[in-house]
N, C-alpha and C positions, 0 to 999 in steps of 0.2 A: 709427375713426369716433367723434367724441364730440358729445353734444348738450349745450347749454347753455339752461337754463330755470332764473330765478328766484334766480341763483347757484349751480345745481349743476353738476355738471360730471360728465357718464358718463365714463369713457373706458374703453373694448376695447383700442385695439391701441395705435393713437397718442397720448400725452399732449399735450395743449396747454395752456399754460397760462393759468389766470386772470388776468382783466383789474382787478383789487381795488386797484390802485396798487402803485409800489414800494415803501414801506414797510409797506402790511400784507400785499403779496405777499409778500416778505421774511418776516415775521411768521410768516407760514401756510406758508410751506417748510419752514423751522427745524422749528415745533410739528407737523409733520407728519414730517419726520422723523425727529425726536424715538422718535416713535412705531411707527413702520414698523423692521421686521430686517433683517437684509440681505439682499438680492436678494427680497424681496418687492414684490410689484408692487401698487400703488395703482391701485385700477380706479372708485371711487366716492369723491367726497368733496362733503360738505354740511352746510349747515346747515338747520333747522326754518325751514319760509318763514316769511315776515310774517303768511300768510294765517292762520295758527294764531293769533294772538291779534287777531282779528278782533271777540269780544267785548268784550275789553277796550277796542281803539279806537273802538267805537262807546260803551263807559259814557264814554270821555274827550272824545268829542265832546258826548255828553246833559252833561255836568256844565258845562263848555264854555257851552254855549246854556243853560243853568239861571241861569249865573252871567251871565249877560249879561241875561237877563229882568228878575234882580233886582236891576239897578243896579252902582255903578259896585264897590262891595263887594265883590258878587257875581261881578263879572265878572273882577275880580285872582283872587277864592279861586278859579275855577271857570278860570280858567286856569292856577292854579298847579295845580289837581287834576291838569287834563288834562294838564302838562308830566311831573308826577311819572308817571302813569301810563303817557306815554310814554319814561321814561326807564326802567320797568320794563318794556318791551314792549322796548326798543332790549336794554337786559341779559339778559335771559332767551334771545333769540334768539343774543345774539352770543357768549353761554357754553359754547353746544353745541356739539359739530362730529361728525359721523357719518361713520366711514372704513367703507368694505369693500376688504379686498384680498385678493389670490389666495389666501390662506391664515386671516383670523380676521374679524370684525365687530368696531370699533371705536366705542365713545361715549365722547368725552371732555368734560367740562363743567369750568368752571371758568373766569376772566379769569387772574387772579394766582395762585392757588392752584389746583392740576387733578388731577384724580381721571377715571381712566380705567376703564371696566367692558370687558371684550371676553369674545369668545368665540372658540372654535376650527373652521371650516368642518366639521371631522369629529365634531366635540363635538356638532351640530344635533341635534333631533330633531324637532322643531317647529320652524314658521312661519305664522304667521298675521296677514293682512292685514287692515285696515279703512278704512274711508272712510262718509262721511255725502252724502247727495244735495250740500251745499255744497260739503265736501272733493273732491270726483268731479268737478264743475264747475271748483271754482280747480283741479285738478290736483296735488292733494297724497295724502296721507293717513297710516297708521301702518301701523309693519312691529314683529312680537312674533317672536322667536327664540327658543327652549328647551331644554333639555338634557332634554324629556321632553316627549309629549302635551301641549299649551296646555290648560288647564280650561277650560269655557263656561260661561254661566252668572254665580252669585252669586262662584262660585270668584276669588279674587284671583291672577294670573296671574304666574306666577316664572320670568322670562326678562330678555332685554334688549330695551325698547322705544325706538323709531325715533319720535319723535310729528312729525308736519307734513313728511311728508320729502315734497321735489318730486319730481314725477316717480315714486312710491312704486310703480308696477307694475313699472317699467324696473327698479330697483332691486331689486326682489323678485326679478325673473325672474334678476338675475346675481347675487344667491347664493344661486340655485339651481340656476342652470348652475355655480358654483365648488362648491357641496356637492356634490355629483354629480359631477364632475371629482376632487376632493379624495379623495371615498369610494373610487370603482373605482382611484385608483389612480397617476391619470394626473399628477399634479403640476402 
């Protein structure tokens, strides 16, 4: 069973795969199994939606309509704002990739250069979800994993965080079915 929303991809049992094109499908096999060990099973993979930088698109639309107010000037500078900012909204998002599979949590960021944080399904000790009335409506939100108690509070939180992940409950709940699996026993 797998669902797809937003560019994620769940999968349980069957893999299917993404529809991304053949060359950055290509791209995202390689970088994925790069990553993966053998005989581990890739159950989640994603990137941070768009819907996370939803601030940003709206300063690049105001700057946008600023620079159009104020003439013809105004309207190169305030388009050139809005293009940079889109081009920083397109990079940030396509930097990230979020794996869970049967056995660790994976965030790798980076284009050219990639730096990988994981963790180990029995290494958990914490998990803690969030979302904002927006986040809850577009269907995203953030997943915090720890190798101890999450702090609340003013406390700065020392895990690996998930920020904008679609689908973020569906996700939650399968590594927590794989920590739980992982723990008792069952491989």
């Amino acid at each position: 069973m797998s669902q797809q929303h937003d560019e994620t991809t769940l999968q349980y049992d069957d893999p299917e795969p993404a529809d991304d094109g053949p060359e950055q499908s290509a791209q995202t096999e390689s970088t994925v199994d790069r990553l993966l060990l053998e005989d581990e099973e890739l159950l989640v993979e994603t990137r941070p939606t768009w819907w996370n930088w939803t601030p940003h698109a709206i300063g690049a639309g105001l700057l946008v309509l600023v620079g159009l107010v104020l003439g013809m000037e105004g309207a190169i500078l305030g388009l050139a704002a809005g293009l940079v900012i889109a081009g920083y909204i397109w990079y940030r998002r396509n930097r990230v990739r979020y794996l869970v599979t049967d056995r660790r949590i994976i965030v790798s960021t980076g284009l050219s250069a990639k730096t990988t944080t994981e963790t180990w399904m029995e290494d958990i000790r914490g998990l803690q979800t969030k979302t904002t009335a927006f986040s809850r409506q577009q269907g995203y939100g953030s997943i915090t994993v720890s190798h101890g108690v999450i702090p609340q509070g003013l406390s700065r939180t020392t895990g690996i965080k998930l920020s904008g992940v679609p689908n973020h409950d569906d996700v939650a709940a399968t590594i927590r079915q794989r920590q739980s699996t992982r723990k008792r026993g069952d491989r």
